[in-house]
C-alpha positions in Angstrom: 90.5 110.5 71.8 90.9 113.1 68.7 92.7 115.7 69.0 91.6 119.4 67.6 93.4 122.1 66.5 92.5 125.4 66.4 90.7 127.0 63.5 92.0 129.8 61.1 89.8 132.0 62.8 91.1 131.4 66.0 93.2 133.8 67.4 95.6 134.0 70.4 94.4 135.2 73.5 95.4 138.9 73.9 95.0 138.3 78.2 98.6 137.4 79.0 98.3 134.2 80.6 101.1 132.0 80.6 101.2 128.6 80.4 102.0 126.4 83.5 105.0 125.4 84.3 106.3 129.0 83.5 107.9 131.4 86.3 107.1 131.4 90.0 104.0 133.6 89.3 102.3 131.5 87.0 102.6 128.6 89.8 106.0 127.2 88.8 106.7 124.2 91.4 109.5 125.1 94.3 112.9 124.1 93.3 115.7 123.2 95.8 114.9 122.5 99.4 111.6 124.3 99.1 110.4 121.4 96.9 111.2 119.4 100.5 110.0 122.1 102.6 106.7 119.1 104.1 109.1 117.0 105.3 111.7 118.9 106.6 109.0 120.3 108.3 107.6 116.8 109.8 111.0 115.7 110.5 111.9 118.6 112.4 109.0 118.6 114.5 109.4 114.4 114.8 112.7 115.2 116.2 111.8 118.0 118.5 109.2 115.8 120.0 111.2 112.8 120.2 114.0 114.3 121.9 111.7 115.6 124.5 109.9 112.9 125.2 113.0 110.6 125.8 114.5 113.8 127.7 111.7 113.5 129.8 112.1 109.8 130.3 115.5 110.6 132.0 113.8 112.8 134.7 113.9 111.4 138.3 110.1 112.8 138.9 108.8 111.9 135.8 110.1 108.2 136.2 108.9 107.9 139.5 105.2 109.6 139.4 104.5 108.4 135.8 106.4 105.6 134.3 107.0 103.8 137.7 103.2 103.7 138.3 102.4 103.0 134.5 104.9 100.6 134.2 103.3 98.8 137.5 100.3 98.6 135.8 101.6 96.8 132.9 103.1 94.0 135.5 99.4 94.1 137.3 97.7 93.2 133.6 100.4 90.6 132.4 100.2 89.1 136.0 96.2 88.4 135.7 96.9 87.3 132.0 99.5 85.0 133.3 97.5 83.3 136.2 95.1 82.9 133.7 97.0 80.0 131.7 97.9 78.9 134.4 100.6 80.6 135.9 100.2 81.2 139.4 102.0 84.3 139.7 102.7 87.0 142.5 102.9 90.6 141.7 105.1 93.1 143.6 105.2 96.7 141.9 106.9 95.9 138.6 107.9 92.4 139.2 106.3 89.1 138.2 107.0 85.7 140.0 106.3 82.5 140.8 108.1 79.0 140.9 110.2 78.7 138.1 110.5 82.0 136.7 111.1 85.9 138.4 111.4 89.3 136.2 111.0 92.7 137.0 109.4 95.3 133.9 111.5 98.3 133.4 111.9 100.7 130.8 112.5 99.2 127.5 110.0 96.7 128.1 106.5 98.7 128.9 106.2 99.9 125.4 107.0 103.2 126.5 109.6 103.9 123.7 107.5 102.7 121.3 104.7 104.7 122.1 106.8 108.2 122.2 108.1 107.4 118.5 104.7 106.5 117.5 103.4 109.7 119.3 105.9 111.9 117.8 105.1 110.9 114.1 101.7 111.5 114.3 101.8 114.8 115.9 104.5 115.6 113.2 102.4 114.6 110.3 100.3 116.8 108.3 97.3 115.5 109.0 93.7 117.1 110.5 93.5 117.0 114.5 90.5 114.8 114.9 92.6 112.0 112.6 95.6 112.4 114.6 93.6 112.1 117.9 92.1 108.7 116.3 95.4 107.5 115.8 97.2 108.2 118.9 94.4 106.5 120.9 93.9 103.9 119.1 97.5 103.4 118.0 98.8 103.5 122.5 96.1 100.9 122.8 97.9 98.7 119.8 101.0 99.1 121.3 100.5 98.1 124.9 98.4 95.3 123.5 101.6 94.0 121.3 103.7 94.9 124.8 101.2 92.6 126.7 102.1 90.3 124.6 105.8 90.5 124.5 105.9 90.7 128.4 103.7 87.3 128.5 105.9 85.5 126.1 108.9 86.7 127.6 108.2 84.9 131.0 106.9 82.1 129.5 110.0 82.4 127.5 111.9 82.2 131.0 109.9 80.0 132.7 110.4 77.3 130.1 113.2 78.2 127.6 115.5 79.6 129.4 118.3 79.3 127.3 116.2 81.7 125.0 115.2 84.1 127.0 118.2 86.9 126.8 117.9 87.0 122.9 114.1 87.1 123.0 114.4 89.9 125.1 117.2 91.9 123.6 116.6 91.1 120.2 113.1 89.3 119.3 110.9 90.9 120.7 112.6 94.7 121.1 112.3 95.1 117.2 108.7 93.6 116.7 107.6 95.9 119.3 109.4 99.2 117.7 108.7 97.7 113.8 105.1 97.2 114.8 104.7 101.1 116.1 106.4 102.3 112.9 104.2 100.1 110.5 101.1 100.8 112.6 101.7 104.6 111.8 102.8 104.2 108.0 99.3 102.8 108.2 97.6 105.2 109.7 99.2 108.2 107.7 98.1 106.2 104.5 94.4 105.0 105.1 93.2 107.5 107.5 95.3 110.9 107.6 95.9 111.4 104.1 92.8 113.5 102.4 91.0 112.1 99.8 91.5 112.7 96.1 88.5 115.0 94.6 87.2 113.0 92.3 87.6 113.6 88.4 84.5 114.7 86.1 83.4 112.0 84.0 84.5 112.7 80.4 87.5 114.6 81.4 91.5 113.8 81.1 
């Protein structure tokens, strides 16, 4: 591209106006921790909301009239899925059994400390309510999916391995779970909360 300059004839404009970049009134960008001020915003909110959920997670009611009965319904689907290759399990509240093979789903493994981290980002970010709604529903379904998954393996795991099973359980499959929530909502923020960029007129820079 050429460049032009400005003719003799040209003058300066008398308005004022100041190049960008200049003082605060003529849009200068925010220096210090105002530059930051997004995401000390998200992380202060991430952290309220984190903290409350696992405060709430510590609550005799709460774990009895909500995580006990969610957590029993985890067991009921991993049960089914079990019997169905073959298994032949029993199902008594949270536990799975059968002849080899007994464990008993608490918290840590129902994908409920996943799910409040992944909860708490996406109500943190910046990002329109009916994108954030999408995600949570979508991303709890993920989750518990993943969790179904870990839960099966883990018996298996025990039934078959059992030499295995305590660093499956502790190690394995307790970071996939928790990496999989936070790389399910790095995706989310970047393919469906962030908003489009306008798009540039053709023939300009």
């Amino acid at each position: 591209m050429s460049r032009k300059t400005p003719s003799a004839s040209q003058k300066p404009s008398s308005s004022g106006t100041k190049s960008s970049g200049g003082d605060a009134g003529s849009g200068k960008p925010a220096s210090g921790w105002r530059a930051y001020r997004q995401e000390i915003q998200f992380l202060t909110v991430f952290l309220l909301i984190l903290g409350g959920g696992f405060s709430l997670l510590s609550v005799n009611a709460v774990n009895d009239n909500v995580i006990e009965p969610f957590t029993a319904g985890i067991a009921k689907v991993s049960g089914v899925t079990l019997d169905l290759i073959g298994q032949d399990v029993t199902m008594n509240g949270t536990g799975i059994r059968n002849k080899r093979f007994a464990v008993n789903i608490k918290n840590g493994c129902n994908g409920v400390e996943t799910m409040i981290i992944f909860v708490a980002a996406v109500l943190a970010f910046p990002a329109p309510w009916p994108a954030r709604a999408v995600g949570l529903v979508l991303g709890i379904i993920a989750i518990q999916i993943v969790n179904l998954i870990r839960v099966v393996s883990l018996f298996l795991t025990g039934a078959y391995f059992p030499a295995l099973f305590d660093s499956s359980h502790t190690v394995i499959w307790q970071t996939i779970v928790i990496l999989f929530g936070v790389l399910l909502w790095i995706f989310w923020a970047n393919r469906f909360a962030m908003p489009p960029r306008a798009a540039q007129p053709v023939g300009q820079e």
